[in-house]
N, CA, C and O of each residue as an XYZ file, in Angstrom:
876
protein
N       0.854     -1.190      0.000
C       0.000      0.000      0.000
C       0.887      1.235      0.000
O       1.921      1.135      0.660
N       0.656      2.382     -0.629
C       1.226      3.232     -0.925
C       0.888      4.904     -0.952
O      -0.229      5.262     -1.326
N       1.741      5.744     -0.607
C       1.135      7.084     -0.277
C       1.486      7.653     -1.198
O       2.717      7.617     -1.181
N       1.009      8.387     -2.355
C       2.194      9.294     -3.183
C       1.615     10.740     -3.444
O       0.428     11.058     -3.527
N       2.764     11.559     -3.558
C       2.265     13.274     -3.557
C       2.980     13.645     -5.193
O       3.789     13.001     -5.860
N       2.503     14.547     -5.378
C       2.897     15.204     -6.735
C       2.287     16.532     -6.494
O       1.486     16.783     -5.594
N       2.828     17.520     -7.557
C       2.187     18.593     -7.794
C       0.479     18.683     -8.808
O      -0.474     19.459     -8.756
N       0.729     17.713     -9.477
C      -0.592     17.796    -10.245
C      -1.196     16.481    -10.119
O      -0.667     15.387    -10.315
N      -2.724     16.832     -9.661
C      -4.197     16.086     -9.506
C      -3.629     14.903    -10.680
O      -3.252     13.756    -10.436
N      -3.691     15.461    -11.759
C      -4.403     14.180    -12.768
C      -3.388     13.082    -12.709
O      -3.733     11.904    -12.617
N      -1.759     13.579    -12.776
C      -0.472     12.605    -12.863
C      -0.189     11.647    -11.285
O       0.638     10.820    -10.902
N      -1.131     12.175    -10.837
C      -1.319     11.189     -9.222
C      -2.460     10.180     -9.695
O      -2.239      8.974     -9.591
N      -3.741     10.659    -10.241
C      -4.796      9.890    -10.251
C      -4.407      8.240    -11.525
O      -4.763      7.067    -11.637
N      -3.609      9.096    -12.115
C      -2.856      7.878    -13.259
C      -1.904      6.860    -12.737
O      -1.845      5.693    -13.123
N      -1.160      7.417    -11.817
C      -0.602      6.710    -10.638
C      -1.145      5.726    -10.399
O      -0.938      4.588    -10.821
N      -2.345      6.359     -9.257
C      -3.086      5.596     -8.455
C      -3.779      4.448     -9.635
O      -3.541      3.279     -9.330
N      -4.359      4.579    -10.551
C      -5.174      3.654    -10.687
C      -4.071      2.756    -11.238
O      -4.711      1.772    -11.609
N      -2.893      2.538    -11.485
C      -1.766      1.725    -11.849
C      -1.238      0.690    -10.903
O      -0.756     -0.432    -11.062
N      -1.619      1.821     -9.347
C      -1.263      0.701     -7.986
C      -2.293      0.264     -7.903
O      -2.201     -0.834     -7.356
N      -3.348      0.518     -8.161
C      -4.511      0.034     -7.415
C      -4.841     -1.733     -8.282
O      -5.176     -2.826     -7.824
N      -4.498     -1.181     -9.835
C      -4.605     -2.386    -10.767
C      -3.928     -3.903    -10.010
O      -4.260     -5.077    -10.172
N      -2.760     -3.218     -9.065
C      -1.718     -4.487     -8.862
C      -2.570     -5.254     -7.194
O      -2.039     -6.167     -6.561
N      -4.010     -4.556     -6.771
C      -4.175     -4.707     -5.713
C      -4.171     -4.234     -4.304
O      -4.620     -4.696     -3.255
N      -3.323     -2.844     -4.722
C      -3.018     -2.360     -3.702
C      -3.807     -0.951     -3.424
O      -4.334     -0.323     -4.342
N      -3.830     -0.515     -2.034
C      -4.150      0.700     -1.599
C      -3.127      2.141     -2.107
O      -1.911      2.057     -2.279
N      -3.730      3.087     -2.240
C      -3.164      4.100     -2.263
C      -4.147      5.348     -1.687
O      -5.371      5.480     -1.689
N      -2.847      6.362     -1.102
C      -3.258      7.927     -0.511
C      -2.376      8.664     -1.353
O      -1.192      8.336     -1.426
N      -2.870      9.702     -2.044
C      -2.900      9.908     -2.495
C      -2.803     11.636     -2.011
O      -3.665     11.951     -1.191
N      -1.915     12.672     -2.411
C      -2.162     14.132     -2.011
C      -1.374     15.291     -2.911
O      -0.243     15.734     -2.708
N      -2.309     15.647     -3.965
C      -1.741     17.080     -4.835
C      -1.139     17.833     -3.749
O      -1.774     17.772     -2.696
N      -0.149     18.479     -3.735
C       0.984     18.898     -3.085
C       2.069     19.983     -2.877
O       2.992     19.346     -3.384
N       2.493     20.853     -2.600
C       3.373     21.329     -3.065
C       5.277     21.348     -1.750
O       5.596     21.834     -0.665
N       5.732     20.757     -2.501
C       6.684     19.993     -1.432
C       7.503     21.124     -0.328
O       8.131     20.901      0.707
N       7.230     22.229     -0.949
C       8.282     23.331     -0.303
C       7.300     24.039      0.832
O       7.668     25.007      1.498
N       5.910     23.374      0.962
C       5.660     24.134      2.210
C       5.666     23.501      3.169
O       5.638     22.271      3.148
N       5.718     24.504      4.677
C       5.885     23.605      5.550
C       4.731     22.724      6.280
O       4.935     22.151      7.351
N       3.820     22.693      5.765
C       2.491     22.037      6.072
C       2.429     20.604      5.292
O       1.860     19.668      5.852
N       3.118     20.397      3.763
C       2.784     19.288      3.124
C       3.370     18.228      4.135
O       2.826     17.201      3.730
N       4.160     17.859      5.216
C       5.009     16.574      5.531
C       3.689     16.025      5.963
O       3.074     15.056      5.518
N       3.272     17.170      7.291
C       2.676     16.708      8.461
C       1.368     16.222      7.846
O       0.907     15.165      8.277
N       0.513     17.090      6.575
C      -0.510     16.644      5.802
C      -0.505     14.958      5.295
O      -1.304     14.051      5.531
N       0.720     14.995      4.526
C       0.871     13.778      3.459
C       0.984     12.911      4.375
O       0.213     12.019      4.022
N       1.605     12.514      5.626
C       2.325     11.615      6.525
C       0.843     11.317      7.188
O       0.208     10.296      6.921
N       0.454     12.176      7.940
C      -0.822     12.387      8.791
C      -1.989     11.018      8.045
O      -2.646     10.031      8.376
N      -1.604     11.899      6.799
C      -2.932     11.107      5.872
C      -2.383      9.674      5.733
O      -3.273      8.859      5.978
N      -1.530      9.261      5.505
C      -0.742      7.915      4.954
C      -1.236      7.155      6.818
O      -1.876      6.121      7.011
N      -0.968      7.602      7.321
C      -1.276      6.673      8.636
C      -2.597      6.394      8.716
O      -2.850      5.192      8.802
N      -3.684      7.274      8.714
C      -4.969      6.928      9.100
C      -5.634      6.741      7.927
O      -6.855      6.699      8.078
N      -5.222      6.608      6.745
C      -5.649      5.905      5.804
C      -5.416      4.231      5.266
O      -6.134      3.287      4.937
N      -3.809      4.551      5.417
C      -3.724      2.869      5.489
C      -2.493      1.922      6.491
O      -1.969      0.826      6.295
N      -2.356      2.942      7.613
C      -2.449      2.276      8.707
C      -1.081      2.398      9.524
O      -1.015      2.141     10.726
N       0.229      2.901      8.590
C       1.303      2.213      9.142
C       2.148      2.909      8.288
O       1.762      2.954      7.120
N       3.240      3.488      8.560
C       4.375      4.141      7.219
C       5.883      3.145      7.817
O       6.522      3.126      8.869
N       5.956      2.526      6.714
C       7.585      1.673      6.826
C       8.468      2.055      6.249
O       9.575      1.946      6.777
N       8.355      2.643      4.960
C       9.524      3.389      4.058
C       9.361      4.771      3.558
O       8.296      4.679      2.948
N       9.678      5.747      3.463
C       9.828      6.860      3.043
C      10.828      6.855      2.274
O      11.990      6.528      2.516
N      10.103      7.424      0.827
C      11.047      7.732     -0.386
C      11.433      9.104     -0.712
O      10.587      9.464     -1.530
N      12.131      9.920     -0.545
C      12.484     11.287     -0.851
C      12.748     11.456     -1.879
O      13.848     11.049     -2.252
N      11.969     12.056     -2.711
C      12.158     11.799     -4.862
C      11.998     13.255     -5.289
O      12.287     13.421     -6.474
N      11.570     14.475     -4.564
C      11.531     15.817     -4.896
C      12.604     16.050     -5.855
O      13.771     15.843     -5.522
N      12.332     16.419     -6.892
C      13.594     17.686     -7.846
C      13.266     18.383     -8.295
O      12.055     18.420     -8.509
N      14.217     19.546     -8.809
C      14.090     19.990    -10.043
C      14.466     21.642     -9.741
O      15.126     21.976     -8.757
N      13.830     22.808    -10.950
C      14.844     24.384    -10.845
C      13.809     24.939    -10.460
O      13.852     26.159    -10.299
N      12.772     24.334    -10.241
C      11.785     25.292     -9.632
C      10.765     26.106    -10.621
O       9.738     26.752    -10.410
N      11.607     25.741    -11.941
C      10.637     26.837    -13.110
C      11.959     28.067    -13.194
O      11.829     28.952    -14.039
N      12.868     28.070    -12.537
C      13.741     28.726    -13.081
C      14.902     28.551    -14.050
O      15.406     27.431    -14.131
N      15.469     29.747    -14.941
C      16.438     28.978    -15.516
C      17.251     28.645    -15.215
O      17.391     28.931    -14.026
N      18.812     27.604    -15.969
C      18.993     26.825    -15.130
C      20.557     28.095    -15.560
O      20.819     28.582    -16.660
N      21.098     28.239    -14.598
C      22.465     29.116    -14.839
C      23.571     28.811    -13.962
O      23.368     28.174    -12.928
N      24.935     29.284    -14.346
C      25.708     29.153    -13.317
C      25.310     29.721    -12.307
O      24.279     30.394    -12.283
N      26.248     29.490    -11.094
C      26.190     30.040     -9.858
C      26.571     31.563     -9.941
O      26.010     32.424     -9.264
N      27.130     31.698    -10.437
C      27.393     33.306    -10.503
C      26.445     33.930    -11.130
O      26.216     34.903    -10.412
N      25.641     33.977    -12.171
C      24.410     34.220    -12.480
C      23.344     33.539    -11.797
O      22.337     33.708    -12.484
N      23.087     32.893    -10.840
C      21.823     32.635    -10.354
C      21.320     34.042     -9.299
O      21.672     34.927     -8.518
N      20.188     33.364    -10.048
C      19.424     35.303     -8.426
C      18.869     34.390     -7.164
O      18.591     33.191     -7.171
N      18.803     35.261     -6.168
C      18.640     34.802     -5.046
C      17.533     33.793     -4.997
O      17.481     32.796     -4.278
N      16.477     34.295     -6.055
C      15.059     34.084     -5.607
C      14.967     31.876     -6.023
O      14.331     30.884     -5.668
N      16.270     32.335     -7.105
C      16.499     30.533     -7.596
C      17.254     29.938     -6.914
O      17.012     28.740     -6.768
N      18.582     30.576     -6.157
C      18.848     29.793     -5.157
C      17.560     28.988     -4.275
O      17.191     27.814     -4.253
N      17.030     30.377     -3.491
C      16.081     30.010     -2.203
C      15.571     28.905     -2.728
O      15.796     27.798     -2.239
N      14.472     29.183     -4.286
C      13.933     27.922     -4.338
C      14.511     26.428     -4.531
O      14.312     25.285     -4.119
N      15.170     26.989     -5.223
C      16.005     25.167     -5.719
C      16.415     24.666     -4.125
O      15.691     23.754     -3.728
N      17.216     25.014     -3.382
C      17.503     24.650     -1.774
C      15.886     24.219     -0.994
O      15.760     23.217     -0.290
N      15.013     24.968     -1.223
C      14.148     24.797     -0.646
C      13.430     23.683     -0.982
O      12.852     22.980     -0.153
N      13.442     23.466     -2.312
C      12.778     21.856     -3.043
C      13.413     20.984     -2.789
O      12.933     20.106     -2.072
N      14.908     20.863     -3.333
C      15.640     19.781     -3.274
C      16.635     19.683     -1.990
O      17.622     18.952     -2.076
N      16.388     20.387     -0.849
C      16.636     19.789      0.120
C      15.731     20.109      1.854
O      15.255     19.240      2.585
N      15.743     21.155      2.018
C      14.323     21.445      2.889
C      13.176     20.563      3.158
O      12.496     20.407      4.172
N      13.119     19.804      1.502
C      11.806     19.087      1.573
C      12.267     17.754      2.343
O      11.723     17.536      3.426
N      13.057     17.007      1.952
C      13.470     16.477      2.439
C      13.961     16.323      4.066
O      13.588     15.306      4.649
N      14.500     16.967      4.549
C      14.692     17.371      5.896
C      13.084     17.605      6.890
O      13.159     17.250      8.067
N      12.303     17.933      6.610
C      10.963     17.727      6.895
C      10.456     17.069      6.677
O       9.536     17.007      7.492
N      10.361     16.075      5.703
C       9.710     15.127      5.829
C      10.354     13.960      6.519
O       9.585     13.138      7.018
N      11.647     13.761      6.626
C      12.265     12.940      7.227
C      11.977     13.333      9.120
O      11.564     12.693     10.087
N      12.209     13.988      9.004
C      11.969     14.690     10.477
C      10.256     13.802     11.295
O      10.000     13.134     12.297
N       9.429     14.409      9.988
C       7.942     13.986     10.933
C       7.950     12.009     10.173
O       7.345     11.077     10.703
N       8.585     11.934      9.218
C       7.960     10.509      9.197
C       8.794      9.686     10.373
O       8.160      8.913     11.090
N      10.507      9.895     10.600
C      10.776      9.165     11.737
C       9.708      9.193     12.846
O       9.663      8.105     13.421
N       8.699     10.238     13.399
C       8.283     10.232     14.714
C       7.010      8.871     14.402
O       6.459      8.481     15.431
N       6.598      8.240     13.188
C       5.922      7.354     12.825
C       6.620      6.287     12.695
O       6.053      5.464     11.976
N       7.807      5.896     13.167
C       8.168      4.638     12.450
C       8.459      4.117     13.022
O       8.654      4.569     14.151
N       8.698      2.933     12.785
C       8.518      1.800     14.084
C      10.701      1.573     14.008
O      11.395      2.223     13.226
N      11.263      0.537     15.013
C      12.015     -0.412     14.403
C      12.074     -1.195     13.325
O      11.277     -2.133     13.316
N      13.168     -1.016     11.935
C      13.638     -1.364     10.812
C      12.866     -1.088     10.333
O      12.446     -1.954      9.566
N      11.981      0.390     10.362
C      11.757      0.752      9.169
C      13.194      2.038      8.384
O      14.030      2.628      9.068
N      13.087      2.110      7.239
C      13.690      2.818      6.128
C      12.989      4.478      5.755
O      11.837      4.902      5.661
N      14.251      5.049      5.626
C      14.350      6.453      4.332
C      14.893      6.284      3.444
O      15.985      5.718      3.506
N      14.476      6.614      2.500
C      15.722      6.704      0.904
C      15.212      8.286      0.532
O      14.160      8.926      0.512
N      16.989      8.533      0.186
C      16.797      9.921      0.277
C      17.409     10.071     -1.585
O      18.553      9.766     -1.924
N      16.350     10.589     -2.532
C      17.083     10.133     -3.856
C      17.668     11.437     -4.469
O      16.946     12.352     -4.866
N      19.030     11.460     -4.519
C      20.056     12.416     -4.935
C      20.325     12.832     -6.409
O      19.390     13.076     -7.172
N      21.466     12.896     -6.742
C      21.723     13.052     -7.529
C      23.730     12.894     -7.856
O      24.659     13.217     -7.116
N      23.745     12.158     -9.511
C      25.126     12.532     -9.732
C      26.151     13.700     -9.269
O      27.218     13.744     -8.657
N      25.158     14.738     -9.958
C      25.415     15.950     -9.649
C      25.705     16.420     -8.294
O      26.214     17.536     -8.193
N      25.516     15.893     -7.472
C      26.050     16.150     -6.223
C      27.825     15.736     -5.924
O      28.718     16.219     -5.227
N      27.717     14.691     -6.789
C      29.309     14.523     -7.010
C      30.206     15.040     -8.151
O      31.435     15.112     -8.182
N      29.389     15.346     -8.983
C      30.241     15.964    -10.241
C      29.187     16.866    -10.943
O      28.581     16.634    -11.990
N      29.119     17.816    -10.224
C      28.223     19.100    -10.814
C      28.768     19.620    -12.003
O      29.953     19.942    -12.097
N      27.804     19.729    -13.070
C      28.142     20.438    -14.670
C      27.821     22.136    -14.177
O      27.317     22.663    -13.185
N      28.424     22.623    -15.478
C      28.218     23.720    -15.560
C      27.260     24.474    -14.928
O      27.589     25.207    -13.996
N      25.846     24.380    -15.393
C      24.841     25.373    -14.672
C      24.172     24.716    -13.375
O      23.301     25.112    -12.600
N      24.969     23.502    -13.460
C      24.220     22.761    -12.221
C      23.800     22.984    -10.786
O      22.999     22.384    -10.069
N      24.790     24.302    -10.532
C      24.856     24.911     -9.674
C      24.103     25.132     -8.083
O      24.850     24.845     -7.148
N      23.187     25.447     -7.839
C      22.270     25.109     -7.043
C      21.363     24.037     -6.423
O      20.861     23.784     -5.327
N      21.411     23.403     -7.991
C      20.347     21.946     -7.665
C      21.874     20.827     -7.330
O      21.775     19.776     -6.697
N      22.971     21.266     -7.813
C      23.871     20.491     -7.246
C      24.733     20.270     -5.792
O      25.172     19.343     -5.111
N      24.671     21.807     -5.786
C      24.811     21.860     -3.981
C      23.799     21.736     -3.325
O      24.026     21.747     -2.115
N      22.429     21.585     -3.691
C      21.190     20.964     -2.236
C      21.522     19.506     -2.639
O      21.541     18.807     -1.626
N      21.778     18.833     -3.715
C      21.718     17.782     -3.481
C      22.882     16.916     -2.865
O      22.765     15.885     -2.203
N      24.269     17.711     -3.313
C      25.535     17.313     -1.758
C      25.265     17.291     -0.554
O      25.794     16.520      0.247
N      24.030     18.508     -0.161
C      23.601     18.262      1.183
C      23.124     17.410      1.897
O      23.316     16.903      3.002
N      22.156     17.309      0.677
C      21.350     15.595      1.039
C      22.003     14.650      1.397
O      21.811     14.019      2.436
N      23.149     14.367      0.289
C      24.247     13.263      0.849
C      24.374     13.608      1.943
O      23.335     13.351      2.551
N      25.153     14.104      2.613
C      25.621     15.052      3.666
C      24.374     14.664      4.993
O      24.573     14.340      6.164
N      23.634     14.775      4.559
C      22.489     14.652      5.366
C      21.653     13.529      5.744
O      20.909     13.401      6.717
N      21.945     12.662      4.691
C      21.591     11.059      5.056
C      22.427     10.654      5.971
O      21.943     10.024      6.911
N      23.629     10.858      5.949
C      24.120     10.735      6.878
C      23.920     10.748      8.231
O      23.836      9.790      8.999
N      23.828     12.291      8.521
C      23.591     12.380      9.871
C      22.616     12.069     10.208
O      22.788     11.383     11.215
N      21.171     12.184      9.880
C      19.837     11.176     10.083
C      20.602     10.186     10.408
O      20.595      9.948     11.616
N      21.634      9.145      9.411
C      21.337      7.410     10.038
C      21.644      7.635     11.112
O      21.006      7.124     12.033
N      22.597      8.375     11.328
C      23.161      8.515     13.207
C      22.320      8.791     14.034
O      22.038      8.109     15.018
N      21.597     10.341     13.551
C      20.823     10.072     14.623
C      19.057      8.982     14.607
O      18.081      8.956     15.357
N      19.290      8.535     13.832
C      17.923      7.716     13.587
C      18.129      5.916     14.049
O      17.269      5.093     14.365
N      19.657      5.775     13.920
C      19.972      4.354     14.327
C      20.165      4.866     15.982
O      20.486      5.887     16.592
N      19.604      2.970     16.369
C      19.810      1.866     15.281
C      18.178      1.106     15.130
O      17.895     -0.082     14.980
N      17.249      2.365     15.243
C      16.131      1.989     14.456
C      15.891      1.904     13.208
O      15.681      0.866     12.581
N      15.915      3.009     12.793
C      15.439      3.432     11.881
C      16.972      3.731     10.247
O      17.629      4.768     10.159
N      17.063      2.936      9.601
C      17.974      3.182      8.361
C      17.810      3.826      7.636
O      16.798      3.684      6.949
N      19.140      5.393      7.268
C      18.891      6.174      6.225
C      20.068      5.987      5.272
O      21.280      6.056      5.480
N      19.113      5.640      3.772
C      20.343      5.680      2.823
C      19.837      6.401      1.321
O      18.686      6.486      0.892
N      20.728      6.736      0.884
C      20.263      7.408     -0.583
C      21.101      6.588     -2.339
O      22.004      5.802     -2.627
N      20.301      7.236     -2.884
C      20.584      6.611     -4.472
C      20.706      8.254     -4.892
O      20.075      9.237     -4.502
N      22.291      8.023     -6.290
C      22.225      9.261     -6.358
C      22.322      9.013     -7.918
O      23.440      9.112     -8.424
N      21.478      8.768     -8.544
C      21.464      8.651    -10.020
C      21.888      8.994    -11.281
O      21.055      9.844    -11.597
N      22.750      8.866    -12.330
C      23.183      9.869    -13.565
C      21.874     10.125    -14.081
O      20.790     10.024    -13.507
N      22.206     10.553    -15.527
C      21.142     11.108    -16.568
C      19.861      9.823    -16.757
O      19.893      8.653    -17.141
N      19.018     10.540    -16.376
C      17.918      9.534    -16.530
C      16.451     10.201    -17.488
O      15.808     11.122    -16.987
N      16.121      9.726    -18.619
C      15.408     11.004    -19.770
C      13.941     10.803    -18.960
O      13.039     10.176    -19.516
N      13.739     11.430    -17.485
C      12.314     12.123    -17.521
C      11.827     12.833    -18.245
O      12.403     12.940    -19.327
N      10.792     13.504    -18.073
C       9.884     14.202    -18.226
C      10.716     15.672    -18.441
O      10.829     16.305    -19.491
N      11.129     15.924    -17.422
C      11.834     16.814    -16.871
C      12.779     17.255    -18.043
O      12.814     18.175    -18.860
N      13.702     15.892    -17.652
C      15.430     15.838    -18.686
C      14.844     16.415    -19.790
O      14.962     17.618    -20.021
N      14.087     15.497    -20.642
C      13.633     15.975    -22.304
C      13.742     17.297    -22.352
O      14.573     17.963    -22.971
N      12.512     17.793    -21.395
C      12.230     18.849    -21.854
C      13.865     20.176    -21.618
O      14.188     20.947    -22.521
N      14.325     20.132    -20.772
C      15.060     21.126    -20.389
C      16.166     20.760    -21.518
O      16.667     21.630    -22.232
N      16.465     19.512    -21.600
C      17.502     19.289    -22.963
C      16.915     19.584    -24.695
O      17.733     19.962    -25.534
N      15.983     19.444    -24.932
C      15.000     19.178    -25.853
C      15.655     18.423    -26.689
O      16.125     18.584    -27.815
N      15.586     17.335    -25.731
C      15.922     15.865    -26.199
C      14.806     14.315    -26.472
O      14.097     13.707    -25.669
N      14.973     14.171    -27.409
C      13.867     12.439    -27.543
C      14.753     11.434    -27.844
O      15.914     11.474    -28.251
N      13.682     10.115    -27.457
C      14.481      8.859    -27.254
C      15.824      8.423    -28.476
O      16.773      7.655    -28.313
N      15.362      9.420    -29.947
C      16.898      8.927    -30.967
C      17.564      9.994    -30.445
O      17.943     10.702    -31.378
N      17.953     10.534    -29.164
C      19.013     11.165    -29.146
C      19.765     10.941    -27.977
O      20.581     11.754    -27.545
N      19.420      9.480    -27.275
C      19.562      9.361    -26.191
C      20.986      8.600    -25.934
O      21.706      8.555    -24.936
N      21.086      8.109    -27.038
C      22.563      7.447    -27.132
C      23.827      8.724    -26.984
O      24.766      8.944    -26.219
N      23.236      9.363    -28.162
C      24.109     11.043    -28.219
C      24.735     11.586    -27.054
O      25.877     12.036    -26.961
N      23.360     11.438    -25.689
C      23.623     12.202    -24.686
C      24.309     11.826    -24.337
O      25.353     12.453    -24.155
N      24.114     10.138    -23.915
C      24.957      9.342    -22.721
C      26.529      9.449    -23.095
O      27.385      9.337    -22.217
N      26.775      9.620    -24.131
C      28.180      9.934    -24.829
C      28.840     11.052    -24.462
O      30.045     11.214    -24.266
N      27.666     12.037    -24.366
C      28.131     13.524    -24.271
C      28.561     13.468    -22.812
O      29.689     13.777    -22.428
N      27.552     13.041    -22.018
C      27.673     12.627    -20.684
C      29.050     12.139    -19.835
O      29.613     12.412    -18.775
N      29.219     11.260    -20.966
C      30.633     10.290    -20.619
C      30.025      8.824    -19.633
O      30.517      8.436    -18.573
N      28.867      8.232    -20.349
C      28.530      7.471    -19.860
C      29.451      6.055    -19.908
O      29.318      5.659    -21.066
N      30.282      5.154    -19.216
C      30.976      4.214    -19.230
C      29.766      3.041    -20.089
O      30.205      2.619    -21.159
N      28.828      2.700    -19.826
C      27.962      1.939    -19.793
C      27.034      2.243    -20.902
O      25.966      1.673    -21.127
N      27.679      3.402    -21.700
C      27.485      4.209    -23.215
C      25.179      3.748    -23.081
O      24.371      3.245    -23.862
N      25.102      4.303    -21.690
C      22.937      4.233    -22.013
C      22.862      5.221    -20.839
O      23.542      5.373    -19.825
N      21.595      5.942    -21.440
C      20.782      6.636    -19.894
C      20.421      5.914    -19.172
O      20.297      4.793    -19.666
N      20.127      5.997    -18.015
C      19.265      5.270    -17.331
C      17.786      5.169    -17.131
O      17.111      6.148    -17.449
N      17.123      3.975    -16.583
C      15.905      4.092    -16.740
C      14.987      3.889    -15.171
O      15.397      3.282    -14.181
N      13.876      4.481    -15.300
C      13.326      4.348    -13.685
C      13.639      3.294    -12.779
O      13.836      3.309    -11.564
N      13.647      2.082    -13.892
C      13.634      0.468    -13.563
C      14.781     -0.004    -12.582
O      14.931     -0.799    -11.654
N      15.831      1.335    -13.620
C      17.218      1.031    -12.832
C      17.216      1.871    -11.188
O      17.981      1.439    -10.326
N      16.585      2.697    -10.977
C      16.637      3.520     -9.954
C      15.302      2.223     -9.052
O      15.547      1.828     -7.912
N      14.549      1.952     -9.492
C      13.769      1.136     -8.641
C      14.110      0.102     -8.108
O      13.647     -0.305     -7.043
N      15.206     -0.619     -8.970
C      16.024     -1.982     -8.484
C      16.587     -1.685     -7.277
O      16.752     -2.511     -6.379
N      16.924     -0.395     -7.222
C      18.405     -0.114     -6.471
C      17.301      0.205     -4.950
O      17.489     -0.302     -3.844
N      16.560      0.839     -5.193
C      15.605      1.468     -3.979
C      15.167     -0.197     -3.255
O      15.437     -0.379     -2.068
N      14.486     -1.347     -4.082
C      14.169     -1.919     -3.300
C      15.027     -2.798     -3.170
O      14.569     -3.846     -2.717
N      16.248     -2.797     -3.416
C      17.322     -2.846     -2.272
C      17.488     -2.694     -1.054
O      17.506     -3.494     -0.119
N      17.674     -1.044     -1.152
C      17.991     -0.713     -0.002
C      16.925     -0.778      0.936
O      17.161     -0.533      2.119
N      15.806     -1.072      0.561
C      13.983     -0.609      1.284
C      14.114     -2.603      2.133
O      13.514     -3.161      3.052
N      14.987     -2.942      1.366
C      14.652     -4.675      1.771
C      15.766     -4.824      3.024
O      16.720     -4.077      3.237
N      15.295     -6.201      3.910
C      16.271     -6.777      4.290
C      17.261     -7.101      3.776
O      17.901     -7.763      4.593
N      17.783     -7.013      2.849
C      19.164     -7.357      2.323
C      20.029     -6.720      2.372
O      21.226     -7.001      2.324
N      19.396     -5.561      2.496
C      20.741     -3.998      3.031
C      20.538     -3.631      4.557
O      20.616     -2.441      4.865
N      20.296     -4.521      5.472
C      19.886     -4.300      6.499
C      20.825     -4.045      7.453
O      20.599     -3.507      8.537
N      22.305     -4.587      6.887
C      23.273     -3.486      7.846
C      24.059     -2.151      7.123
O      25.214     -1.801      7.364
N      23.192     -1.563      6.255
C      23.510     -0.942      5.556
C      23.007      0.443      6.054
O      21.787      0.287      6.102
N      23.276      1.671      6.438
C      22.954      2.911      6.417
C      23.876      3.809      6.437
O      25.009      3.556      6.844
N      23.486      5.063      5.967
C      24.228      6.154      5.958
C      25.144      6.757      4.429
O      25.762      7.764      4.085
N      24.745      5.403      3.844
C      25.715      5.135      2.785
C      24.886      6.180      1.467
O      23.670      6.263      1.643
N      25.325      6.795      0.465
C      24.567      7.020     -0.514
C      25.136      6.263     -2.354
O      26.164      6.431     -3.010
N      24.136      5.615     -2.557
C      24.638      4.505     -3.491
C      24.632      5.829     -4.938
O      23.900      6.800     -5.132
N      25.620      5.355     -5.595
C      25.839      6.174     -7.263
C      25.470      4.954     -8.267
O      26.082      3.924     -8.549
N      24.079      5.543     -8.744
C      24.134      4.879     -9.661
C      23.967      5.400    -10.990
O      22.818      5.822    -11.123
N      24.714      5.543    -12.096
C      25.152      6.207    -12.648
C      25.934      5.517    -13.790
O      26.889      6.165    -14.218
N      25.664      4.173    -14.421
C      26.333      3.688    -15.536
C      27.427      3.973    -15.319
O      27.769      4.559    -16.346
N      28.579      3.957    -14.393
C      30.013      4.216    -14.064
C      30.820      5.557    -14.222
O      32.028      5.664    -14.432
N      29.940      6.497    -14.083
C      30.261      7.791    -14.257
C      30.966      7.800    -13.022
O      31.520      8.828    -12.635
């Protein structure tokens, strides 16, 4: 059973009826991740709807709707936001879902390459997401030895997102991963970021925290 938030109604409701096909429950909450009301809302609701929160996935990104520039050209107003999405959100929600969680339950906190090898305009969305690393960390410490925090920090993967800001489609995807300097010469795909999550979400990484996994075709 499953809780999931997004910014838009309809790309949740498409969601939902996808989990629901497999049997399962879902809560469901249009959203906006940077305020400080969505944790306690989304979390609140996930308990007394279906009963129990064991894993928390931290998946927030992106520029906010701003453009994307170096650091020396960014304005304040894109700092604040990009920090405030891609890591704020995170830090709050981690905060109120630990006070719900039992022993061996999980966080995955999902990063980014770019936190280790920031490009050019990457600037902002690349330093909240070092933090994050940075910050899974100290959660596992202070969250063990209940509760395990670990993150996935992913290369180029062609969302929604990627396309558009690259104005890139699937025959150009080889191109990128090249441009990229992909070892493993492919983008990656959700499938690959999902393998890796229920990994870490399973007993099999169970003496595992603090750690943040790169996955990244060998970049």
């Amino acid at each position: 059973d499953i809780a999931i938030s997004a910014r838009h109604q309809d790309q949740l409701a498409e969601t939902a009826r996808a989990i629901a096909g497999h049997g399962r429950r879902v809560h469901m909450l249009a959203a906006d991740m940077t305020s400080p009301t969505t944790a306690e809302e989304l979390l609140n609701g996930c308990v007394a709807e279906l009963g129990d929160l064991n894993i928390l996935v931290n998946n927030a990104g992106g520029a906010m709707g701003h453009p994307v520039r170096p650091l020396m050209e960014t304005e304040e107003a894109a700092w604040s936001d990009q920090i405030s999405l891609n890591l704020s959100s995170y830090w709050r929600m981690t905060k109120v879902a630990a006070g719900k969680m039992r022993s061996g339950d999980c966080v995955l906190n999902i990063s980014s390459i770019t936190a280790i090898h920031p490009y050019g305009t990457s600037g902002p969305y690349a330093a909240a997401k070092a933090a994050v690393n940075n910050m899974t960390k100290a959660f596992s410490k202070e969250l063990a030895p209940d509760i395990r925090v670990n993150g996935i920090a992913p290369g180029p993967i062609p969302t929604e997102g990627f396309r558009a800001a690259r104005n890139v489609s699937e025959k150009d995807y080889d191109r990128v991963a090249a441009e990229w300097g992909v070892p493993l010469a492919r983008l990656g795909t959700p499938e690959d970021v999902a393998a890796a999550a229920l990994y870490l979400a399973s007993p099999a990484a169970a003496w595992m925290t603090g750690e943040t996994l790169v996955l990244a075709g060998g970049m």
